[in-house]
C-alpha positions in Angstrom: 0.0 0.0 0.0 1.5 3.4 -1.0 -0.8 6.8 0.5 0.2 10.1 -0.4 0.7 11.6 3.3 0.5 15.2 1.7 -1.6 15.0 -0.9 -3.6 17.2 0.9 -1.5 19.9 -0.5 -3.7 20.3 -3.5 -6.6 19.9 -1.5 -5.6 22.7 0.0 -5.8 25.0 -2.6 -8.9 24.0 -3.7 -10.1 24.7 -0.6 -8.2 28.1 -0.1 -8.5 29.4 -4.0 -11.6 31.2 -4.1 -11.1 32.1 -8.3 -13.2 35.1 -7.2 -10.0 36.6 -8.1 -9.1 40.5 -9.2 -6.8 41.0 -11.8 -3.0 41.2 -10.3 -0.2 41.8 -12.1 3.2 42.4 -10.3 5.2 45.5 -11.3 7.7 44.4 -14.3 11.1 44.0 -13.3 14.4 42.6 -14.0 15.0 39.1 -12.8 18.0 38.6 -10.3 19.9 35.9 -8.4 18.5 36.7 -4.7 19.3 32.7 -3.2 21.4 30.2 -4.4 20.6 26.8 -3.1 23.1 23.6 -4.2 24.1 25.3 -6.9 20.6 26.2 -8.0 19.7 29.8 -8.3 16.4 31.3 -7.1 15.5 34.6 -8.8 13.4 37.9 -7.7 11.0 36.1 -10.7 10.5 33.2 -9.0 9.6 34.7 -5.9 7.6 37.6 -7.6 5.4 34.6 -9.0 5.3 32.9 -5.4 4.1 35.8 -4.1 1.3 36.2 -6.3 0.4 33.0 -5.4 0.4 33.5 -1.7 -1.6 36.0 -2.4 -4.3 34.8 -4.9 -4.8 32.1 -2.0 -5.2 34.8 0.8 -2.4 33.1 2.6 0.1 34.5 4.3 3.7 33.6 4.1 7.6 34.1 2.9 7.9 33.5 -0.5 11.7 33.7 -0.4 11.9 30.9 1.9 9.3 29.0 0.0 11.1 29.1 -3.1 14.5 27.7 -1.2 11.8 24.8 0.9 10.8 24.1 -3.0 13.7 23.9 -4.5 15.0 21.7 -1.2 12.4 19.3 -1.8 13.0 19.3 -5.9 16.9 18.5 -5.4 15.8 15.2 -2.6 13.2 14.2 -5.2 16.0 13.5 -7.4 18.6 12.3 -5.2 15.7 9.5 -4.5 15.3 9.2 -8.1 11.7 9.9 -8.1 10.2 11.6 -11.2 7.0 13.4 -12.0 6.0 12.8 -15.6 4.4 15.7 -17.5 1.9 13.7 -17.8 0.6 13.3 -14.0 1.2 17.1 -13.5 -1.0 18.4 -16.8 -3.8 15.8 -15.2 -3.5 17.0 -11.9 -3.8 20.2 -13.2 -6.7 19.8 -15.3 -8.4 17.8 -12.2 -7.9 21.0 -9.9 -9.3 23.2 -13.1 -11.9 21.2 -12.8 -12.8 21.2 -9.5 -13.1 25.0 -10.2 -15.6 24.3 -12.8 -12.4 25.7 -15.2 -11.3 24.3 -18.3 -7.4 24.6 -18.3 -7.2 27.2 -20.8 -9.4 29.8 -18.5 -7.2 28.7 -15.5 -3.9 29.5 -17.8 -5.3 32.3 -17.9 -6.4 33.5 -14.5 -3.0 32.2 -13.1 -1.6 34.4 -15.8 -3.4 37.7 -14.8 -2.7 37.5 -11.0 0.8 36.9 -12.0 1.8 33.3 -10.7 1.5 31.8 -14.2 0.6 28.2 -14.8 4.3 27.1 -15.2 4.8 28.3 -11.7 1.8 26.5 -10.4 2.9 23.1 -12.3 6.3 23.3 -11.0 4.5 23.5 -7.5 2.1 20.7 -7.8 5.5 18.4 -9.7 6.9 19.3 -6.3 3.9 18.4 -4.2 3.9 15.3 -5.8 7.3 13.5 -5.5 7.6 15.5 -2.1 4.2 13.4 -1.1 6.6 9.8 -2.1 9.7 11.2 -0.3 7.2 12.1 2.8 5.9 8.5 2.3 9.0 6.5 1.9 10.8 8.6 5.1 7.0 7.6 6.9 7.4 4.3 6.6 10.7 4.2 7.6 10.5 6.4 10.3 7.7 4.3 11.0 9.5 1.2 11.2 7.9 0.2 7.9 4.6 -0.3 10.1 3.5 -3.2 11.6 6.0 -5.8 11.5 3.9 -8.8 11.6 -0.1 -9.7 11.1 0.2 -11.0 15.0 1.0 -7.2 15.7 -1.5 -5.9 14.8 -3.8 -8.7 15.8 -2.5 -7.8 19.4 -3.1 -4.3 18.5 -6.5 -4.7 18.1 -7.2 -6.9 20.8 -5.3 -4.4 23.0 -8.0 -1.5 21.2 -10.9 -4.1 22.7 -12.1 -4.6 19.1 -13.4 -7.5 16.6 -10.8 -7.6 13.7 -11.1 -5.3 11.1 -12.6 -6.5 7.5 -12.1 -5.2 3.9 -13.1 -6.0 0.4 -11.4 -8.3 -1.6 -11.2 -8.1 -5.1 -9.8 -10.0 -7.6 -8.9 -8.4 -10.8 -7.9 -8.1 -14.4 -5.7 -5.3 -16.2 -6.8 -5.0 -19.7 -4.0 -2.7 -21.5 -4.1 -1.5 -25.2 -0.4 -0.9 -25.5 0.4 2.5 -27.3 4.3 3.1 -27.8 5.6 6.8 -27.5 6.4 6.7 -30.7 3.1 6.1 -31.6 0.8 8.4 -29.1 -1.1 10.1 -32.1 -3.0 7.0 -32.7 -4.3 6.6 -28.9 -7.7 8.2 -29.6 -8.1 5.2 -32.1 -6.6 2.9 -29.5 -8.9 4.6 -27.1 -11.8 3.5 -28.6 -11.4 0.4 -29.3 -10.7 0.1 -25.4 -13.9 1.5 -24.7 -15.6 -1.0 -27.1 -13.6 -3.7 -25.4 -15.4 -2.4 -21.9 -18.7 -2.1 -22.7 -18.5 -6.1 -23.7 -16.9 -7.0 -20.2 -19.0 -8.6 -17.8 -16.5 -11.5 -16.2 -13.5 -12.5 -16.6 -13.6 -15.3 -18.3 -14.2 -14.4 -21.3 -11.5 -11.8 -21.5 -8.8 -13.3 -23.3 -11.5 -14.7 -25.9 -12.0 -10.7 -26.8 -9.1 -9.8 -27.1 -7.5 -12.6 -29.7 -7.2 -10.8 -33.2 -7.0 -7.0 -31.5 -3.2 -6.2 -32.0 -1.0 -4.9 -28.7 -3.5 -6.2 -26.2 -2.1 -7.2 -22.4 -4.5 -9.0 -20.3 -3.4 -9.7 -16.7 -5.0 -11.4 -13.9 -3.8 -9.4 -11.2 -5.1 -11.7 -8.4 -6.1 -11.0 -4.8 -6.1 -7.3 -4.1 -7.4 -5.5 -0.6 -9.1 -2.4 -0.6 -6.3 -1.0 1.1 -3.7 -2.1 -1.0 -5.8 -0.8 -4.7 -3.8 1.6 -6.6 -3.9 5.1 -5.4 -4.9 6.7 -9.0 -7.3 3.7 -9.6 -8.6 3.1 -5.8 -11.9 5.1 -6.3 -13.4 3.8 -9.5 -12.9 0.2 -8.4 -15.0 0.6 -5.0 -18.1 1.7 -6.9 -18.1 -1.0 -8.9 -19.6 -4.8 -8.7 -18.3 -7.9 -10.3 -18.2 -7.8 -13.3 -18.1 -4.0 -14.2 -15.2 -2.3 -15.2 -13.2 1.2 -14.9 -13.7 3.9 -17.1 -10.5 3.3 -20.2 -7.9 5.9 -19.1 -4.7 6.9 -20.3 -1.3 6.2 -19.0 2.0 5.8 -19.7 2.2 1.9 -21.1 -1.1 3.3 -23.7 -4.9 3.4 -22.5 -6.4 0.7 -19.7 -8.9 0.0 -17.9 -9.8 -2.7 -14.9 -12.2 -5.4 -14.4 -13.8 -7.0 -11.5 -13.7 -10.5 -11.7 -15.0 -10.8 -7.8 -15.4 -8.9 -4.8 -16.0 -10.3 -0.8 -15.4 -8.8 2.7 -13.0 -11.0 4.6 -11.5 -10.8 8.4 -8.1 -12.1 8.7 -4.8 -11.4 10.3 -3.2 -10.0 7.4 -6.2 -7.4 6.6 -6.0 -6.5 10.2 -2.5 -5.4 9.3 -3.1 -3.4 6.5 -6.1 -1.4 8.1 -3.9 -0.9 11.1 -1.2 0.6 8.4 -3.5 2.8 6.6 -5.0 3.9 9.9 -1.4 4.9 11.0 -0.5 6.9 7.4 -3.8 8.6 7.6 -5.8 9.0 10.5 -6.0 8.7 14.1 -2.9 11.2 14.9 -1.0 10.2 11.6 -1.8 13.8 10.0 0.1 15.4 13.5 2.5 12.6 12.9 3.1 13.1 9.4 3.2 17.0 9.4 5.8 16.7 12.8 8.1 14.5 9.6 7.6 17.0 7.3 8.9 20.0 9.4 11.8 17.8 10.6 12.6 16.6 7.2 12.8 19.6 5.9 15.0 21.2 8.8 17.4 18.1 7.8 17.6 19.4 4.2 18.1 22.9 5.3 21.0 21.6 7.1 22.5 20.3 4.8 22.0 22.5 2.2 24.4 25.2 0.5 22.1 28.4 0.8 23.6 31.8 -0.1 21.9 35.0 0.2 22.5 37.4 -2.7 
């Protein structure tokens, strides 16, 4: 199971971007070198545009030292080799759009005329992102990768005077319609075809059988999934759906997909007891306190560390 810990952080604009917004534009200037951090500079531009953005979310704060607390976070996102594709950012992007009742183009556009820009805003959400699977990685380590057996957190619950927890189980099938990048103008064609593909899905059994004569077609049995251990970006879709339904097709990196539900069941064992305990610990029950205390300090380590110069 992998959880975001601070995904949150997009929530949180959501939440704190009204979009009632006045036209602001910053005063033109020329860009300078005000903070060099590891070799990486930080101009007056990039904190001219974090300022606007601290200000189109009425928040308050330093931009300066939210720039050098970006650019920290940027420079351990690669030292962990963890990458953001453009991909994930535009969609994230579009989802928060959304949310706003936006297309993209009018939110280009109001980021544009309360000078932040939507380059600035993607770089902050690409750092939001891989900072979430540092924060998560240093969590679970910190954390002493959770429970450490199933009869720990059996005793856990027993101390907690409770039945053991139960989930759903699922077991599922990946359909993928493999799209090379070389090839990524044909995936609205690709695209539908997936879609035809779903509308015939109603088990799994008869998967395979559709897709014999369809070209680049992956089926995989992906076997016995818990709720708590379903893919993040596909988590939601799958628990509104009953056996034999299907996700909506959506595009990714390997081509278009989508994924079936060959079963579903609640069960009560000693291994789901663990992963509940686990997701209660990454998410709820003091685990925001907890994870915000690992931010700060992670952070503080970075800052440390760090080669900062003030210009």
């Amino acid at each position: 199971m992998r959880k975001h810990l601070f995904s949150a952080g997009l929530a949180l604009l959501v939440a704190a971007t009204s979009l009632s917004i006045t036209a602001y534009a910053p005063p033109a200037q020329a860009s300078e070198i005000k903070y060099i951090v590891n070799d990486v500079p930080i101009t007056s531009y990039d904190i001219q545009r974090r300022a606007a953005f601290l200000k189109l979310q009425k928040r308050k704060g330093d931009a300066g030292q939210e720039m050098i607390e970006q650019t920290l976070r940027i420079a351990e996102m690669k030292r962990l080799n963890i990458r953001i594709s453009d991909k994930q950012v535009n969609e994230a992007y579009a989802r928060f759009a959304g949310s706003n009742k936006l297309k993209p183009a009018q939110m280009d556009q109001i980021l544009g005329q309360a000078g932040v820009t939507s380059s600035h805003f993607k770089d902050y959400i690409r750092a939001q992102m891989g900072w979430n699977q540092a924060l998560g990685a240093r969590f679970r380590s910190a954390d002493g990768g959770g429970m450490s057996t199933e009869q720990d957190a059996v005793r856990r619950m027993l101390q907690q005077g409770g039945a053991k927890p139960s989930a759903t189980e699922y077991m599922l099938q990946q359909v993928i319609f493999v799209v090379p990048a070389s090839e990524r103008g044909t995936i609205g064609k690709r695209k539908r075809e997936a879609d035809q593909m779903r509308a015939r899905f109603n088990s799994c059994d008869q998967t395979r059988e559709f897709a014999k004569g369809l070209l680049d077609v992956t089926v995989r049995d992906l076997g016995r999934v818990i709720a708590p251990q379903l893919p993040p970006e596909w988590a939601d879709q799958i628990k509104k759906l009953k056996a034999g339904g299907a996700t909506p097709v959506r595009e990714t990196d390997r081509g278009v997909e989508f994924i079936g539900v060959c079963s579903s069941r609640e069960v009560s064992d000693d291994k789901v007891a663990q992963m509940v305990f686990q997701a209660e610990g990454a998410t709820g029950k003091g685990g925001d306190a907890k994870a915000e205390e690992l931010n700060k300090k992670y952070l503080e380590e970075l800052r440390a560390k760090a080669r900062i110069v003030t210009r």
